[in-house]
N, C-alpha and C positions, 0 to 999 in steps of 0.2 A: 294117280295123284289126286289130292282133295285141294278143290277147288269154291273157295266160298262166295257167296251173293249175300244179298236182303230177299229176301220175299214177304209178298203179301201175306200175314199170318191171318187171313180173311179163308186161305186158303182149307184152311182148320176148322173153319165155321162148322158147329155140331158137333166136333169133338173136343172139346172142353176147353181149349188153349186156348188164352189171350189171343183177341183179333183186332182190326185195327191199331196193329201196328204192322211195320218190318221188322223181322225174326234174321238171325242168321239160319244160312242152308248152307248144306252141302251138295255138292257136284263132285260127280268123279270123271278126270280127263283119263284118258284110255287112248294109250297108242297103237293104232291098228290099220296096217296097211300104207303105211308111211306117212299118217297124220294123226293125231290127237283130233279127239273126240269128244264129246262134253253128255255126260249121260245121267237122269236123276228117276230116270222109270222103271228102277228095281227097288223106289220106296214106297209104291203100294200093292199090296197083290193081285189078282185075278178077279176072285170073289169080292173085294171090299171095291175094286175098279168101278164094276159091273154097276154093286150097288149105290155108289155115291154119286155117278156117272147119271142112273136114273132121279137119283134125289136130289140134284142139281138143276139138271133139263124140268122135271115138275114143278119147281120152286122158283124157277127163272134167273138162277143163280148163274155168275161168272166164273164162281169158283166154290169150292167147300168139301168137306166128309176128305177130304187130304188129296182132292185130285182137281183142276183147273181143266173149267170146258174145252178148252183146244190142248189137254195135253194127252201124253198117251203111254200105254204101260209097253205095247213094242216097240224094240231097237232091231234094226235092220243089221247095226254092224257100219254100217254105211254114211250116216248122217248121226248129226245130234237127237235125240230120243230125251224128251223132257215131260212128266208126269204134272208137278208142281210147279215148276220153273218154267215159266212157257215166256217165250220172246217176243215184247210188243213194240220196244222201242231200240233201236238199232244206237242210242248214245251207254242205252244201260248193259245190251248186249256181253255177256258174258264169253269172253274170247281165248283158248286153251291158252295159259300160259301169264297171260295176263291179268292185269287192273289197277284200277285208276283211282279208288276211293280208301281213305284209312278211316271213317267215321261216317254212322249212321247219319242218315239225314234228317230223323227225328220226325219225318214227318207224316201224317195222320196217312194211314190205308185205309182206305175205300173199298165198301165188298163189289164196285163195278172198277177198283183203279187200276193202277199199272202191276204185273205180276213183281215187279224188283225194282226198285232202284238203286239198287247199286252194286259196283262189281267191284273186290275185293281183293282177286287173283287166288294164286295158290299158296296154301299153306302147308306146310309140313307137321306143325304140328301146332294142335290146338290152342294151347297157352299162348304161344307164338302169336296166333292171330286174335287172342285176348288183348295181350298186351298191345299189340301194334293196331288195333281198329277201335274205337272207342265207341260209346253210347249203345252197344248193345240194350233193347230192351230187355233182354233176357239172360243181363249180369248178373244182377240177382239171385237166379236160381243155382248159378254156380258158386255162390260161396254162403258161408252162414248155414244157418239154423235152412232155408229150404233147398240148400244141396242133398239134405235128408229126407226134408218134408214132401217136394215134389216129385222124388223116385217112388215115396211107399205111398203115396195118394195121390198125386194129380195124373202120374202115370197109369196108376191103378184103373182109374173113375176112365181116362181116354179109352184105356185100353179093352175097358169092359163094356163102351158104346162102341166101341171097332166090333167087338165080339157077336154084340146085340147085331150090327148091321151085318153081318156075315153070316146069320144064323135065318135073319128077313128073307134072304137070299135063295136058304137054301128052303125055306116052308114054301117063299114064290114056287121053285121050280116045280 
């Protein structure tokens, strides 16, 4: 099931996206073992981990290059496993099943603040949670003239500093 929050779009620092705000995320709860699971560390890879992990810790960064200093790309299976979405405050806590907020909080991220404020619950389907959460920063990009403009170039321009840092990676080794 997809499961949405806000996160720190601080978190993206370096690759191109709007920061200093909260963005919607997605979370996938996963029943395994006879409880639901909340997992978001199958949205960076190995290589780009490595690399932004290093360019973070040099820079003195909390977060950025799309991975958060305490988060992590292994899942055990066993426990929650969060890349981006890492857990600082136990009111914002993202809980399988649940949440408690239908609108952004509007308020300024910090590249040292909290990874989310807010928890949204599960949706089934995106629209769904369009309609029913309001003040996304990143309404916007879903309708109009940059429902277009942001897939053939802001996507492009991120995509192609992921590629650059994956490339750093492999001349290091």
């Amino acid at each position: 099931m997809q499961h949405m929050v806000s996160i720190n779009m601080n978190v993206l620092y370096g690759l191109g996206p709007p920061t200093g705000v909260y963005g919607d995320h997605a979370l996938s709860e996963v029943y395994l073992n006879n409880r639901w699971l909340l997992v978001d560390s199958y949205t960076v890879d190995t290589q780009l981990y490595s690399v932004a992990k290093q360019a973070i810790n040099q820079k003195g960064l909390a977060m950025g290059y799309g991975v958060h200093k305490g988060g992590s790309i292994c899942w055990d299976g066993k426990s929650n496993s969060f890349v981006q979405y890492v857990v600082e405050d136990v009111e914002v806590h993202a809980r399988p099943g649940e949440g408690k907020h239908s609108q952004f909080s509007g308020e300024k991220a910090l590249p040292d603040g909290p990874a989310s404020d807010r928890d949204f619950g599960v949706v089934s389907d995106l629209r769904e949670f369009h309609k029913r959460v309001q003040g996304s920063p990143f309404a916007g990009l879903r309708s109009g003239l940059e429902r277009v403009v942001f897939p053939l170039i802001g996507a492009r321009y991120c995509n192609n500093l992921i590629h650059h840092m994956r490339r750093s990676a492999v001349v290091a080794k």
